[in-house]
C-alpha distance (Angstrom), angle and dihedral (degrees) to the residues before:
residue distance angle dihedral
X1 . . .
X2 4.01 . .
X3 3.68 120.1 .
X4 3.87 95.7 -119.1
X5 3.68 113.5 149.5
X6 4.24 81.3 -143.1
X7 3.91 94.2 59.0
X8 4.02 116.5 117.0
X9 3.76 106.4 -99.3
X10 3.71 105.9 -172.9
X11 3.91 130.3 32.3
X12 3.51 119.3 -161.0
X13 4.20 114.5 -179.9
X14 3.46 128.0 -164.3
X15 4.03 117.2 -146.1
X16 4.02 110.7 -166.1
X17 4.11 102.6 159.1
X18 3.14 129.8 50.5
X19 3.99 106.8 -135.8
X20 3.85 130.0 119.4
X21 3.46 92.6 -116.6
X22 4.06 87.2 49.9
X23 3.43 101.5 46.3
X24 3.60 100.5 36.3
X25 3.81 87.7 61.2
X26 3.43 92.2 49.7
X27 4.07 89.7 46.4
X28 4.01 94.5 44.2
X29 3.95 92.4 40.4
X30 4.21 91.8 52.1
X31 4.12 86.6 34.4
X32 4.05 83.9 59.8
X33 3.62 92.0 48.4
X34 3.63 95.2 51.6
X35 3.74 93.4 51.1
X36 4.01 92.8 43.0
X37 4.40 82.4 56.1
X38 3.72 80.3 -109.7
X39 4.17 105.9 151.5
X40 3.45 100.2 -122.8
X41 3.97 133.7 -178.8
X42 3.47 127.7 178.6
X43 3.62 127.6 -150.4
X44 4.28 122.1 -161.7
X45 4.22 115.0 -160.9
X46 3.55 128.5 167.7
X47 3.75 122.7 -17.3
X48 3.92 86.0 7.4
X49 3.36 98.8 68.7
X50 3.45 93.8 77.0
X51 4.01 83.9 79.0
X52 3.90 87.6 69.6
X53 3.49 98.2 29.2
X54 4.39 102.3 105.9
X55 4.17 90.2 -132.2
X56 3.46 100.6 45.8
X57 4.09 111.6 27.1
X58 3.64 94.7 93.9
X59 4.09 102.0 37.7
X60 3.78 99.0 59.9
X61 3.42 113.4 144.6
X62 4.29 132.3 -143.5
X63 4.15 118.1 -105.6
X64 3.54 112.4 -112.5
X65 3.57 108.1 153.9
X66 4.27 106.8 79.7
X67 3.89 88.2 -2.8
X68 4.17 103.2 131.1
X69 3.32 95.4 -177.6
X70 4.07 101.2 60.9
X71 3.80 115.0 107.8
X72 3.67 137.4 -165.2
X73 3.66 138.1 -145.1
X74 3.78 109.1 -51.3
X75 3.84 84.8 24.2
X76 3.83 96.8 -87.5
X77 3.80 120.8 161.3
X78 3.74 103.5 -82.7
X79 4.62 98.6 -121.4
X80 3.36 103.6 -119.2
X81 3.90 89.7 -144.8
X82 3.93 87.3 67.1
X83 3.82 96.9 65.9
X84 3.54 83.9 65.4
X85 3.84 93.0 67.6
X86 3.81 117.6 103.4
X87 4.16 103.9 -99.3
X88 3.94 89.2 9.2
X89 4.21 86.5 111.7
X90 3.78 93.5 33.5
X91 3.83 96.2 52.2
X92 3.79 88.7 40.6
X93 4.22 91.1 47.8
X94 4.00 84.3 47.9
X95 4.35 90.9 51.2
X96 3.82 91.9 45.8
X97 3.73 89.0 50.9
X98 3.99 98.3 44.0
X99 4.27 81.0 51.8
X100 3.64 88.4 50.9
X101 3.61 94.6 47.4
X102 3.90 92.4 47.2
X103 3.89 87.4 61.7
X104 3.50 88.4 45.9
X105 4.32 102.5 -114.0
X106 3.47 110.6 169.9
X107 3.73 113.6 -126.5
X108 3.84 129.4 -108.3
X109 4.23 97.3 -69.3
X110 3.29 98.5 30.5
X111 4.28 89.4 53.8
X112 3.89 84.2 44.8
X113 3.90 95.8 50.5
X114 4.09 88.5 48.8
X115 4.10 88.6 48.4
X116 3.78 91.6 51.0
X117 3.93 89.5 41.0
X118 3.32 99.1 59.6
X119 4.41 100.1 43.5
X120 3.99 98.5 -80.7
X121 3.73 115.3 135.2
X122 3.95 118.6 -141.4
X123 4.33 120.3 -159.9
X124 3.39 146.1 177.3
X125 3.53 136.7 -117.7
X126 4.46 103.6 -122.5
X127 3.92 93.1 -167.7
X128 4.08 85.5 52.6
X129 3.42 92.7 41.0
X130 3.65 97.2 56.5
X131 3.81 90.4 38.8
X132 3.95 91.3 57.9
X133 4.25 91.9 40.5
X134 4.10 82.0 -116.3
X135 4.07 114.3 166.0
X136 4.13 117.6 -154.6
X137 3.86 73.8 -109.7
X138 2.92 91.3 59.4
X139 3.90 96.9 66.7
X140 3.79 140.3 64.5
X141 4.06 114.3 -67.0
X142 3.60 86.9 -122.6
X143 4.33 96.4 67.1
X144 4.06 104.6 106.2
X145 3.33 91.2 -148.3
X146 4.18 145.3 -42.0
X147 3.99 108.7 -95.5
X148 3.74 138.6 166.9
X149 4.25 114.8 -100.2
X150 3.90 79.5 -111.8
X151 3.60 93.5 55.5
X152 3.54 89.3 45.9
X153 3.68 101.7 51.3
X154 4.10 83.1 50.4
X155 3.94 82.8 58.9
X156 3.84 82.3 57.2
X157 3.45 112.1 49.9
X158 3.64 119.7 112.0
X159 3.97 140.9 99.5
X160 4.14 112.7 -63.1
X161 3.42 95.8 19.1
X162 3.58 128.6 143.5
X163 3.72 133.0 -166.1
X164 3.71 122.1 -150.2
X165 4.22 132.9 -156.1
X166 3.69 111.0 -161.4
């Protein structure tokens, strides 16, 4: 990274849903932050908790009901109707993870171990938490700690910082 007084200093990344597509933006965007020196914390709520969450991090599945943007084979508009299909969402989870794997993407813990490795900071949600009965147990070894969005937003005050919804 440059040394320009200008540059973004400190990353802070909201994760709401609990998707591959959703969390593995949220994991490659805060990954890319740690690697540019970038400060960068990472907070999970709701639905995206399950990334962090020990029994569920690495068996997230892909959107395919209401998701415009899914293509199939040929790249033909992915019928909406078909995601309701039992094993539609499973089969599709299963080819999005066999592409990820082919480009060699580390799952869920192993992208959270890296993030944590190199300076990142991961959290939890507390209202979520207590709305889903989850324990700090019950999450990833590599979550800091479990804070309110307020006391998270403290964490990223500061000049050149940018907050990001995902």
């Amino acid at each position: 990274m440059s040394e320009n007084n200008d540059a973004l200093k400190k990353v802070c990344i909201i994760c709401a849903k609990g998707t591959i597509e959703d969390v593995y933006a949220a994991l490659v965007m805060t990954n890319g932050a740690v690697m540019e020196g970038i400060e960068a914390k990472l907070f999970f709520t709701f639905f995206g908790l399950d990334a962090i969450t020990k029994k569920r991090m690495n068996r997230l599945h892909t959107g395919t009901v209401g998701n415009p943007a899914m293509r199939m084979p040929g790249n033909l508009p992915f019928p909406t109707l078909l995601g309701l299909l039992p094993g539609v969402e499973a089969g599709v989870s299963a080819m999005m993870r066999s592409k990820m794997d082919k480009l060699d993407i580390p799952p869920v813990d192993e992208f959270l171990e890296m993030i944590t490795a190199g300076g990142g900071e991961i959290y939890a949600c507390k209202l979520a938490m207590d709305m889903f009965g989850l324990k700090k147990e019950d999450l990833s070894d590599q979550v800091t700690s479990v804070l309110t969005i307020g006391d998270f937003y403290g964490l990223c005050g500061g000049d050149r910082t940018q907050i990001i919804f995902t």
